[in-house]
C-alpha beads as a LAMMPS data file, in Angstrom:
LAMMPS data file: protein, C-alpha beads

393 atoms
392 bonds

1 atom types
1 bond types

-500.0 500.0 xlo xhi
-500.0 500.0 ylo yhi
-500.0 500.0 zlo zhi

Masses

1 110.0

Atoms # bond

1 1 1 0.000 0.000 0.000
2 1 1 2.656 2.213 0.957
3 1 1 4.553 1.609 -2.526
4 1 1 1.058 2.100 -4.327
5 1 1 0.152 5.572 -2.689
6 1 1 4.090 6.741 -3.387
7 1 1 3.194 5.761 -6.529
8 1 1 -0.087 7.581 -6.816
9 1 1 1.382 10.623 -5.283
10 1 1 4.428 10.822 -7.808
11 1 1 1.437 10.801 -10.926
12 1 1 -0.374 13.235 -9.489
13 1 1 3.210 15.698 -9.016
14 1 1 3.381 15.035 -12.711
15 1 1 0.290 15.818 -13.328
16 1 1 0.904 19.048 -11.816
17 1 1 4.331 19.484 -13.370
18 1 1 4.861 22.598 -16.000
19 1 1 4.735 20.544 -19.298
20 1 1 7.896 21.409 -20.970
21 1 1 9.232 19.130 -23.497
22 1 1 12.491 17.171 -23.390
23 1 1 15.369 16.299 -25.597
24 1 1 13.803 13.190 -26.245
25 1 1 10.114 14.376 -26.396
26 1 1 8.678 12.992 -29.810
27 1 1 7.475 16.899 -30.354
28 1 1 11.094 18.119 -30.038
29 1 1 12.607 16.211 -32.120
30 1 1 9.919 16.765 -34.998
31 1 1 10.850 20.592 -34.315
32 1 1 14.272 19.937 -34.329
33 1 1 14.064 17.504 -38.096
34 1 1 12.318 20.578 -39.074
35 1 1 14.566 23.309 -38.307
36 1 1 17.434 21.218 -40.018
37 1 1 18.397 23.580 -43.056
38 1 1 16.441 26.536 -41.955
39 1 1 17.875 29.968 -42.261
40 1 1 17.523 32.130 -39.219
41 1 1 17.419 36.358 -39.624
42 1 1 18.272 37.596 -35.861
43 1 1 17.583 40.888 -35.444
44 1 1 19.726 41.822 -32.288
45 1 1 21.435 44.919 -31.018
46 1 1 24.869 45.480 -32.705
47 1 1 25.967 48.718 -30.626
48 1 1 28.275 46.480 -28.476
49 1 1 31.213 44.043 -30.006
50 1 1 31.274 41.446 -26.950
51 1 1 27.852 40.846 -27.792
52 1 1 28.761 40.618 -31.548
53 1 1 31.420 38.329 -30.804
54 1 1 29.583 35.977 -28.512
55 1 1 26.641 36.183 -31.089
56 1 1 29.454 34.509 -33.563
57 1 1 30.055 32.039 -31.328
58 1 1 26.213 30.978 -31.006
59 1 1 25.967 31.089 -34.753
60 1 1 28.902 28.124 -35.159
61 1 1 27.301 26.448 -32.773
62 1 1 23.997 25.755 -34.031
63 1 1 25.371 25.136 -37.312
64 1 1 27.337 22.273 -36.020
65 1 1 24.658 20.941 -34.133
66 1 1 21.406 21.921 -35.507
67 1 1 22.615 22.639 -39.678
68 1 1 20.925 26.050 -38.693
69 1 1 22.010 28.824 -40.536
70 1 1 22.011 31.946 -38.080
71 1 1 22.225 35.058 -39.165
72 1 1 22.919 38.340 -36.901
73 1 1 21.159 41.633 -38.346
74 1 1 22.634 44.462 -36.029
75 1 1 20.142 46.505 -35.191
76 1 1 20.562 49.868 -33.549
77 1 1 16.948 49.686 -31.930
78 1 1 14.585 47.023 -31.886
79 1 1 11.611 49.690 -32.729
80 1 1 12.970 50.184 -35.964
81 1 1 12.307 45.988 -36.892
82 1 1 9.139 46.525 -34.785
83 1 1 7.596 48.442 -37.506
84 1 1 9.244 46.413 -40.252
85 1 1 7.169 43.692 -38.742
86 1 1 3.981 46.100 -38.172
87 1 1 4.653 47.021 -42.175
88 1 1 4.630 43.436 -43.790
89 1 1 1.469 41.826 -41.549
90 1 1 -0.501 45.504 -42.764
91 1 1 0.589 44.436 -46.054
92 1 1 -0.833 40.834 -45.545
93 1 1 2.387 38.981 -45.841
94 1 1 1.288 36.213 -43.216
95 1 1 4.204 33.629 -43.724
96 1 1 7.858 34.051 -44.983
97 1 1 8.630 37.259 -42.625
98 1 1 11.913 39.072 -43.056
99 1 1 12.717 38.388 -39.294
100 1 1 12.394 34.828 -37.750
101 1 1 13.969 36.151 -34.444
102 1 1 14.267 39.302 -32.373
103 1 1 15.908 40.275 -29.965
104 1 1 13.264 42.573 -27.442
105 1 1 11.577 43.550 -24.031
106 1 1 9.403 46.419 -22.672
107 1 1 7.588 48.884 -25.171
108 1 1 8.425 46.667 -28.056
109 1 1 7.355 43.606 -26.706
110 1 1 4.068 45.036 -25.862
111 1 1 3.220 46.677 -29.075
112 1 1 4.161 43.167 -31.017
113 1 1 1.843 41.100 -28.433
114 1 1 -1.044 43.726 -28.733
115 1 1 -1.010 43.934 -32.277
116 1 1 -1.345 39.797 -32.769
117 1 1 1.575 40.164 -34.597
118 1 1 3.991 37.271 -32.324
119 1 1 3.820 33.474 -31.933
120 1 1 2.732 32.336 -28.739
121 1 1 2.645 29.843 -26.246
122 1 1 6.084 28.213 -27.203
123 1 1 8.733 29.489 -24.548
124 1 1 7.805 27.297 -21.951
125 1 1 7.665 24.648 -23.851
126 1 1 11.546 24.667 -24.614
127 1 1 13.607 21.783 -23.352
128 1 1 15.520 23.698 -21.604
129 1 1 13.160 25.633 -19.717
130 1 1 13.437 23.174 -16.818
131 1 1 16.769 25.336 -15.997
132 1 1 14.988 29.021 -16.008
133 1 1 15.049 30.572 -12.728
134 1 1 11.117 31.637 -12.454
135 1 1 11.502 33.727 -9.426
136 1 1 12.640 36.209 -11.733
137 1 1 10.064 37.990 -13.926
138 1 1 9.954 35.584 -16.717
139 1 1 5.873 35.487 -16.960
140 1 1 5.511 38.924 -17.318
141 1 1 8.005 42.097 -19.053
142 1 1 7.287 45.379 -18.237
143 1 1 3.888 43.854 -16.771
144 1 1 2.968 42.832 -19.124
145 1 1 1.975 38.662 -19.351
146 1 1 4.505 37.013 -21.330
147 1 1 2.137 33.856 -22.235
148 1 1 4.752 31.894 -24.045
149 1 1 5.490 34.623 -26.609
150 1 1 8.743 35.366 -25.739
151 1 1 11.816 33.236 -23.976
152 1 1 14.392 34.830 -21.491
153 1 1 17.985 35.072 -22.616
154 1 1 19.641 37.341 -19.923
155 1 1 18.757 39.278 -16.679
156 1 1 19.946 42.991 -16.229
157 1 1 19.835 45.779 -13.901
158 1 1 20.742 49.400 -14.324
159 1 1 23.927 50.386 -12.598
160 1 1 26.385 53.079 -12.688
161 1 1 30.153 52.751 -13.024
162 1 1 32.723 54.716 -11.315
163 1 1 36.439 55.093 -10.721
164 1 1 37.964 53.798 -7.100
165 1 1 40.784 56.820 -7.511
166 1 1 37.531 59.521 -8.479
167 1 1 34.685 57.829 -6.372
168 1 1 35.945 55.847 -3.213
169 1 1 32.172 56.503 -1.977
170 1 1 29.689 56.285 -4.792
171 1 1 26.258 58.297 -4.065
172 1 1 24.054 55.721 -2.673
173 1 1 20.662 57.821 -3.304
174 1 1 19.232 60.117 -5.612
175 1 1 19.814 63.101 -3.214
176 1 1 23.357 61.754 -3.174
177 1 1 23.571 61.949 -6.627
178 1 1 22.586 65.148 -7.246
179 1 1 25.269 66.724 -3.917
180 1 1 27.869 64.856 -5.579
181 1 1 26.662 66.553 -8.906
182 1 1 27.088 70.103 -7.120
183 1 1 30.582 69.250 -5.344
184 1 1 31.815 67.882 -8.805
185 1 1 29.935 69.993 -11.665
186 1 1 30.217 68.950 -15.076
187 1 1 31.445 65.608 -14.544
188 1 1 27.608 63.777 -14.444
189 1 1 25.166 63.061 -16.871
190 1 1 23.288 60.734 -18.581
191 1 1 22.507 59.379 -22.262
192 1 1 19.675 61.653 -23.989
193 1 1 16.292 59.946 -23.483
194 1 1 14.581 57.920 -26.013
195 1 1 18.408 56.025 -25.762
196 1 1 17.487 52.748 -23.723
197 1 1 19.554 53.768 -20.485
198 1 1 18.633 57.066 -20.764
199 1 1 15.182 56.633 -20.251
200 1 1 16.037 53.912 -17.981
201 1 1 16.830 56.255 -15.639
202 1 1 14.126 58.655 -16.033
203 1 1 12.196 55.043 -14.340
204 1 1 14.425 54.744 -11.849
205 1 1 14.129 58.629 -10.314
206 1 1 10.754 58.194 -11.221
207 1 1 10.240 54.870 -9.084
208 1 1 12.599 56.494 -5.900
209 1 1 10.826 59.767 -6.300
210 1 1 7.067 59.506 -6.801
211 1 1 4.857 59.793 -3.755
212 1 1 2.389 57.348 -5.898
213 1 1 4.637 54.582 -6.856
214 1 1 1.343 52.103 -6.862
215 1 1 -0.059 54.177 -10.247
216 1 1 3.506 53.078 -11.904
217 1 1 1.460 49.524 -12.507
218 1 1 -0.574 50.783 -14.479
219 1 1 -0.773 52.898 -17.305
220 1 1 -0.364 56.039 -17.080
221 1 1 -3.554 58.208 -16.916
222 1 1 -3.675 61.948 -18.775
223 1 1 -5.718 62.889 -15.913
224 1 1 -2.836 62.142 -13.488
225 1 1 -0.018 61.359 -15.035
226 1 1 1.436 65.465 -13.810
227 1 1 1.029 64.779 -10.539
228 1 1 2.757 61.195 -10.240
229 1 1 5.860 62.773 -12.212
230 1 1 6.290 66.081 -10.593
231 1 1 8.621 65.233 -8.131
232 1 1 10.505 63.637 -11.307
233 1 1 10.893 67.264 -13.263
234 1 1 11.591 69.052 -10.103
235 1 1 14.556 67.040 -9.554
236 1 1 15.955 66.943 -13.100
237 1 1 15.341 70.793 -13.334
238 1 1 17.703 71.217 -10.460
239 1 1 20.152 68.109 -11.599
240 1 1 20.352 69.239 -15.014
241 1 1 22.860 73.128 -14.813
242 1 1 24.937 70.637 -12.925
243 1 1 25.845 67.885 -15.907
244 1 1 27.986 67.783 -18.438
245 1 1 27.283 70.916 -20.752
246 1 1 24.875 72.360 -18.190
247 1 1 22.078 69.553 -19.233
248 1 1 21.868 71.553 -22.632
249 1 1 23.843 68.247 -24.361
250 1 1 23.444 64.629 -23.792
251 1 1 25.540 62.137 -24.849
252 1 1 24.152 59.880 -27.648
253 1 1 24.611 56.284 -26.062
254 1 1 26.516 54.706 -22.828
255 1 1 29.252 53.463 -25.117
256 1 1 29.982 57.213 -25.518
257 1 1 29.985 57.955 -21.514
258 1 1 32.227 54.372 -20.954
259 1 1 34.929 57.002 -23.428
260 1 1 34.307 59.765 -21.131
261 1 1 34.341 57.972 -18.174
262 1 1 37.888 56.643 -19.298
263 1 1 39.083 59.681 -20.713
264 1 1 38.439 61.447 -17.376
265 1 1 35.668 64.009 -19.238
266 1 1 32.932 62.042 -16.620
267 1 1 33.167 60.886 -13.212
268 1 1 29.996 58.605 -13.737
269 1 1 29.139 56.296 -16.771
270 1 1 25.871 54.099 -17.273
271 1 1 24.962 50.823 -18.170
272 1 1 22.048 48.103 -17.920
273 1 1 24.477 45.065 -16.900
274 1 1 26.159 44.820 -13.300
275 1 1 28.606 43.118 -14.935
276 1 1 29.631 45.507 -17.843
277 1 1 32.656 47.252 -15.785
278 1 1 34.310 43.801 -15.208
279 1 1 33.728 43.016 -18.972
280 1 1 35.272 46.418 -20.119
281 1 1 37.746 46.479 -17.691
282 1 1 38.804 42.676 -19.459
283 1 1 38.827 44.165 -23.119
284 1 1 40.797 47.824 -21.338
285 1 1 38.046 49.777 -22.481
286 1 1 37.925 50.950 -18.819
287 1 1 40.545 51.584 -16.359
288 1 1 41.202 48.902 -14.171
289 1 1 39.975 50.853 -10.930
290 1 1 36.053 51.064 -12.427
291 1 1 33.474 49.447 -10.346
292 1 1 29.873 49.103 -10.143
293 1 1 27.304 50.813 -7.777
294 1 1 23.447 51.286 -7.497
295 1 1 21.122 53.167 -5.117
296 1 1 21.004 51.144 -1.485
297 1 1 17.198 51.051 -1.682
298 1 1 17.850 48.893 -5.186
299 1 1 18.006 49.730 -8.813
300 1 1 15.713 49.009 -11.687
301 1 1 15.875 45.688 -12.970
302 1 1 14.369 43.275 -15.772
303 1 1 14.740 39.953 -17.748
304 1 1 15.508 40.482 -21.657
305 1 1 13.730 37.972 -24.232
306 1 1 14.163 36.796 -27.795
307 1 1 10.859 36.593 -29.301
308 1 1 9.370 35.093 -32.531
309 1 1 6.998 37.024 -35.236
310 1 1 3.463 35.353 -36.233
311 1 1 5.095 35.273 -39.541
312 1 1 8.546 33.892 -39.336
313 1 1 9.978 31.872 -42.038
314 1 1 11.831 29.167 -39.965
315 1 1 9.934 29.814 -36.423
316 1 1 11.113 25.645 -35.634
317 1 1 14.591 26.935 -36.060
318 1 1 14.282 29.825 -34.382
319 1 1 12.859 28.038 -31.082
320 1 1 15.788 25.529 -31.571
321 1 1 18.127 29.030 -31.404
322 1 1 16.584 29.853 -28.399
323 1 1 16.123 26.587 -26.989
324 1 1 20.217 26.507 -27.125
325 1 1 20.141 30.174 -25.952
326 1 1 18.490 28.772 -22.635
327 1 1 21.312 26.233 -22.207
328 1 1 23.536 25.450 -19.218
329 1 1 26.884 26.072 -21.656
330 1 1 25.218 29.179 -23.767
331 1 1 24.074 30.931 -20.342
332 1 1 27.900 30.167 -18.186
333 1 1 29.587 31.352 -21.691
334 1 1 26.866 34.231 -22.410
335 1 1 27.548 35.432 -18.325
336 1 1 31.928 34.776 -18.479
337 1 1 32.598 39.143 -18.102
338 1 1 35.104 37.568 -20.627
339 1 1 33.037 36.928 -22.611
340 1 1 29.847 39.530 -22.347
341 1 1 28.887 39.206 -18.622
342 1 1 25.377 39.131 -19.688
343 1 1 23.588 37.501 -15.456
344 1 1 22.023 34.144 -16.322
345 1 1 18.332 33.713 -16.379
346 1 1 19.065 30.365 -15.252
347 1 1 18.483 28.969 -11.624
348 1 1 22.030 27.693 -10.580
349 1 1 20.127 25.060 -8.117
350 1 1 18.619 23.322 -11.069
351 1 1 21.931 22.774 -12.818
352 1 1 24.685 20.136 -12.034
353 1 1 27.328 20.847 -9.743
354 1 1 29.760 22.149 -11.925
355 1 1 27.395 24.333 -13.881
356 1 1 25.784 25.462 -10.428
357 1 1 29.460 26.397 -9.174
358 1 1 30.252 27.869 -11.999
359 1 1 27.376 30.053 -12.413
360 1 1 27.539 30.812 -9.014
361 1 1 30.956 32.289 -9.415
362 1 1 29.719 34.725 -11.881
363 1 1 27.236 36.018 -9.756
364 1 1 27.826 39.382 -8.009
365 1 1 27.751 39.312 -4.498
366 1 1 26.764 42.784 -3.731
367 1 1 24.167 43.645 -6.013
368 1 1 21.285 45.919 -4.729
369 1 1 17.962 45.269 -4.322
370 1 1 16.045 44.529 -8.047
371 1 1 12.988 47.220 -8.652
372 1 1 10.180 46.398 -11.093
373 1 1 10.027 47.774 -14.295
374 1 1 6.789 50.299 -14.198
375 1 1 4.186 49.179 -17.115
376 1 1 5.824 49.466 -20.765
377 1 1 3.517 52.267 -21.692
378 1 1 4.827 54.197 -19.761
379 1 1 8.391 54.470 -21.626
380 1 1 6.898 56.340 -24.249
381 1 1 5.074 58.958 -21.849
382 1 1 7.907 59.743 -20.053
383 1 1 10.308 59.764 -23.448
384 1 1 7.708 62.318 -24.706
385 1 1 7.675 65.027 -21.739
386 1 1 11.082 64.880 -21.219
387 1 1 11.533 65.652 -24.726
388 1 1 8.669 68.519 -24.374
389 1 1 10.518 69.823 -21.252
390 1 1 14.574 69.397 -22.078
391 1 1 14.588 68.120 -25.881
392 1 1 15.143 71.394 -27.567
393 1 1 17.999 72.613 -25.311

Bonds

1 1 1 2
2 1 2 3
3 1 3 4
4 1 4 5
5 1 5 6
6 1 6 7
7 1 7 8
8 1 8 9
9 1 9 10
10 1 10 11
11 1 11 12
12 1 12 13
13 1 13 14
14 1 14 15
15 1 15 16
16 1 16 17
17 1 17 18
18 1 18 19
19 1 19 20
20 1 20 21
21 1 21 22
22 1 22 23
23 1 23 24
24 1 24 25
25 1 25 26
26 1 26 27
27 1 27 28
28 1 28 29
29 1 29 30
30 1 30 31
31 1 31 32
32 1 32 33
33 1 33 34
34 1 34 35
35 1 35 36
36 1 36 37
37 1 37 38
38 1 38 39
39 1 39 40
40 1 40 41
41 1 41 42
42 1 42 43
43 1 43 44
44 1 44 45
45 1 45 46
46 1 46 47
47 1 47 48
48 1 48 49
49 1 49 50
50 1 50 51
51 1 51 52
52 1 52 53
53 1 53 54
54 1 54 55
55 1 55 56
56 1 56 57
57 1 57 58
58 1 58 59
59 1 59 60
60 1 60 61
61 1 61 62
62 1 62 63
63 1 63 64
64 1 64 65
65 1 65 66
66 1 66 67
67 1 67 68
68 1 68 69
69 1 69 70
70 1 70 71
71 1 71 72
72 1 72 73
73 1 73 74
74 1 74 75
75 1 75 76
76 1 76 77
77 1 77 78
78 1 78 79
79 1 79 80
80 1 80 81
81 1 81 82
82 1 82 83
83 1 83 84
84 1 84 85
85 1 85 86
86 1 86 87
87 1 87 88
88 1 88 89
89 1 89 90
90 1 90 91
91 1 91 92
92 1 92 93
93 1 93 94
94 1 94 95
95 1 95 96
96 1 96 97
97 1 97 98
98 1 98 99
99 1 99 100
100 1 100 101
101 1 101 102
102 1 102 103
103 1 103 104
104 1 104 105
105 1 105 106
106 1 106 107
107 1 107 108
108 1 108 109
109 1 109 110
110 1 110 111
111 1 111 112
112 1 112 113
113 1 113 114
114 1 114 115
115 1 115 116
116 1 116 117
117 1 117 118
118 1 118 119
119 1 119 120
120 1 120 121
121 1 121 122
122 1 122 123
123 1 123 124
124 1 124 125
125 1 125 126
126 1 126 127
127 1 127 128
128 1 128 129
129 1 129 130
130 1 130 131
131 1 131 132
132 1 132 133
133 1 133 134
134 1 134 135
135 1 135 136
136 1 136 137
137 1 137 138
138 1 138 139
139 1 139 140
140 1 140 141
141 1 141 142
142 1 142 143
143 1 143 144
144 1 144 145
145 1 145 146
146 1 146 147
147 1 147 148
148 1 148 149
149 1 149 150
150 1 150 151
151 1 151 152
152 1 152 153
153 1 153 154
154 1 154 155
155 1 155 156
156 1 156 157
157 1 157 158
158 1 158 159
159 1 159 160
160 1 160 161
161 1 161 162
162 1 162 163
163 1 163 164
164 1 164 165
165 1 165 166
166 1 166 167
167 1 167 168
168 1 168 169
169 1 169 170
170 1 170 171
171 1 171 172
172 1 172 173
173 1 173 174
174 1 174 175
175 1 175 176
176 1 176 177
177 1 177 178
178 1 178 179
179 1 179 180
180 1 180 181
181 1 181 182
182 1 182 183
183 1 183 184
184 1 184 185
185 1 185 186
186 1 186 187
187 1 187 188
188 1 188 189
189 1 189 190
190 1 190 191
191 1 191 192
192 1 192 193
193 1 193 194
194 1 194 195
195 1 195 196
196 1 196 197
197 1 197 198
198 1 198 199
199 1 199 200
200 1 200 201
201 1 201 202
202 1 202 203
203 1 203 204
204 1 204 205
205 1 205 206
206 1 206 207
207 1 207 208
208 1 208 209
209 1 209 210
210 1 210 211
211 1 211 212
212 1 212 213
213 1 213 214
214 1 214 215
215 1 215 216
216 1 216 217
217 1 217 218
218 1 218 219
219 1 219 220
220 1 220 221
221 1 221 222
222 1 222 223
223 1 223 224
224 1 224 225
225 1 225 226
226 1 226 227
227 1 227 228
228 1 228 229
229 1 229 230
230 1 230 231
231 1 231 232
232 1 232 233
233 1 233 234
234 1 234 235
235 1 235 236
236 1 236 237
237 1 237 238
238 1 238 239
239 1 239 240
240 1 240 241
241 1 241 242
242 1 242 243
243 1 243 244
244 1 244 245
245 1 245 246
246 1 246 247
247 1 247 248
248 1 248 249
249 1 249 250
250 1 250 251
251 1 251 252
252 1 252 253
253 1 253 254
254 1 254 255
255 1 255 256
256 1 256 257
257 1 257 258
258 1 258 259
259 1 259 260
260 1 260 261
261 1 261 262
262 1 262 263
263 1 263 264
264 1 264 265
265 1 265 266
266 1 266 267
267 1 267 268
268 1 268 269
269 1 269 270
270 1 270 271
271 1 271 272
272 1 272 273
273 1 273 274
274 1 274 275
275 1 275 276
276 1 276 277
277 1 277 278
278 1 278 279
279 1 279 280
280 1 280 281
281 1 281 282
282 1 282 283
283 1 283 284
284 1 284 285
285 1 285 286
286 1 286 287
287 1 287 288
288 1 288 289
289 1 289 290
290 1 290 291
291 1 291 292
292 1 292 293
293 1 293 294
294 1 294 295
295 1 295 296
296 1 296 297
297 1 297 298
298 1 298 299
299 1 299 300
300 1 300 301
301 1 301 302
302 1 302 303
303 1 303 304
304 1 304 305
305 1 305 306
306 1 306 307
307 1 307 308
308 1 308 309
309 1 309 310
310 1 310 311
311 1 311 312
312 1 312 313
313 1 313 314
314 1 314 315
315 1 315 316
316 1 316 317
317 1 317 318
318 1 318 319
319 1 319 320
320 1 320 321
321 1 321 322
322 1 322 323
323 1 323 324
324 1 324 325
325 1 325 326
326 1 326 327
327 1 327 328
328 1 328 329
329 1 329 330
330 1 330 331
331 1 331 332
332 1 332 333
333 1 333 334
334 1 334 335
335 1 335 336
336 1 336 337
337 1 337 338
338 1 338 339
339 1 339 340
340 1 340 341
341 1 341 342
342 1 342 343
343 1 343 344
344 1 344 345
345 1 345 346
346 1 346 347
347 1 347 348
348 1 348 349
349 1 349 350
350 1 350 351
351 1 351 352
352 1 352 353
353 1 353 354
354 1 354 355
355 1 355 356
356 1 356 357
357 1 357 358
358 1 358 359
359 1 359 360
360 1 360 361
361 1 361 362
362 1 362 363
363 1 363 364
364 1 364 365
365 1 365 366
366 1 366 367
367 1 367 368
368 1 368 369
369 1 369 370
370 1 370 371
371 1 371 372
372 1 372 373
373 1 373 374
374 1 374 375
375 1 375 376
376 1 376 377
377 1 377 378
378 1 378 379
379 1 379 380
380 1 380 381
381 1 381 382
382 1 382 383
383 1 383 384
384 1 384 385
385 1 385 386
386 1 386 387
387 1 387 388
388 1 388 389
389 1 389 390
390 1 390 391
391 1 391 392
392 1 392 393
């Protein structure tokens, strides 16, 4: 009896098990004969040559092991292949899309779900989801519900980077920010809004500032959106004569403040990956005494995706490409500072020892609390009154 209701007790923990396939599922491998030939177009960021490189990498491998033809279309910003997509389904082309994968989260994510316009329900469904850490926000981006249409390749976090010899203390708050902006005038700023970090941190003050941080879950109202934001433009009004250039210039992307930051021109620099200073630092982009810092009450965080268009030409080979992006060697390589130092979306307690120590090892130890992402619409709202208010300075 005992054996029978062990037995009984193991079906019905099956039964309740997330139903992702495996290697060996029948269902797989049918994708995987499938995707055999394919060619895969990749739209993905280009603005950043580690990611290139390890992109190469990933493209070798699943033409070894998949005869998968990937190929990388750099992108500067994934709007611009978010209307590519928008123009081809308004001109009916339902199958054979220009773009079988894409690199995306947030705004874009949400305007491709709402408009019908992406495959769903086939992220969880990936072999090697059984790895994905799903205490991190893998359901939802930006709050809004995933539902399969869209699989998570890395985890990120804003952060800024400063110099041990400049900074020993890093401001821990925004107030700190903006005293160490008056003692060191000049030397702060950030990248000009709608760049991805830039408004990034137009969130983040946002999130730290607001006296109505529950509204920020929701999107924003016309009726109401002044009054949740004012404490935002009363701070950048008094931040801003202290940048760089008096706030009247912005620089065009982070890559540019990482060359100010090492050129001594900026005390501060900005980027979306804890890990980018140790990655830079390994390719002597940045001096060796740059470090990374965020706010003590925690920084704005989020889970990036690659995602699939209704109309994709090879969609089986594309969820083979991200299948492998989800894997134990893909994620360690993908998170090496080496490499890219991209944090795993992978939970290191799922993995084998090896993999679980050496993920581990690439995980910083003193990283601040993670903040939720407000809901994506309200990128654009923000994007559009800071432009009103600073734009034509």
């Amino acid at each position: 009896m005992r054996f029978l209701r062990c037995r009984l007790l193991c079906l019905g923990v099956l039964l309740l098990a997330p139903q992702f396939a495996t290697a060996g599922d029948a269902h797989w491998q049918a994708i995987e004969h499938e995707a055999k030939g394919q060619t895969v177009w990749f739209n993905a960021w280009g603005g950043d040559a580690a990611v290139n490189h390890y992109l190469e990498w990933v493209s070798g491998e699943v033409k070894r092991d998949y005869a998968i033809n990937l190929r990388i279309v750099h992108i500067a910003d994934a709007a611009d292949t978010v209307k590519r997509i928008q123009t081809e389904a308004k001109a009916g082309r339902t199958a054979g899309g220009s773009v079988d994968l894409l690199w995306v989260n947030g705004e874009n994510f949400r305007t491709l779900k709402e408009g019908g316009l992406l495959r769903t329900g086939w992220a969880e469904q990936l072999p090697n989801w059984q790895y994905v850490d799903t205490q991190k926000p893998v359901r939802e981006d930006f709050s809004v519900p995933v539902e399969g249409a869209e699989s998570p390749w890395g985890s990120a976090q804003l952060t800024f980077i400063g110099r041990r010899t400049q900074t020993p203390q890093p401001p821990l708050s925004p107030q700190a920010l903006l005293a160490y902006a008056k003692q060191y005038p000049g030397t702060v700023t950030y990248p000009r809004p709608p760049d991805f970090i830039g408004t990034a941190l137009l969130e983040q003050l946002l999130i730290n500032l607001t006296t109505e941080p529950d509204a920020l879950k929701q999107p924003p109202q016309a009726g109401h959106f002044a009054q949740v934001t004012a404490p935002l433009w009363r701070y950048l009004d008094e931040l801003h004569p202290l940048l760089w250039r008096n706030g009247r210039d912005f620089p065009p992307t982070p890559a540019r403040m990482d060359a100010m930051l090492a050129n001594g021109t900026l005390r501060l620099s900005l980027t979306f990956n804890p890990l980018h200073a140790q990655q830079k630092i390994a390719t002597r982009e940045l001096p060796d005494d740059s470090y990374s810092f965020g706010f003590q009450a925690g920084m704005l965080g989020n889970v990036h995706f690659v995602t699939i268009p209704a109309n994709a030409r090879a969609s089986a080979a594309a969820q083979v490409v991200a299948n492998f992006l989800l894997s134990p060697e893909a994620q360690l390589r993908k998170a090496d500072p080496a490499v890219w130092g991209d944090p795993s979306v992978l939970d290191a307690n799922k993995l084998n020892a090896s993999q679980r120590d050496a993920l581990l090892a690439r995980i910083p130890a003193d990283l601040p609390p993670v903040l939720a992402e407000p809901h994506a619409a309200w990128v654009n709202a923000l994007e559009q009154e800071w432009l009103r208010r600073y734009g034509t300075h």
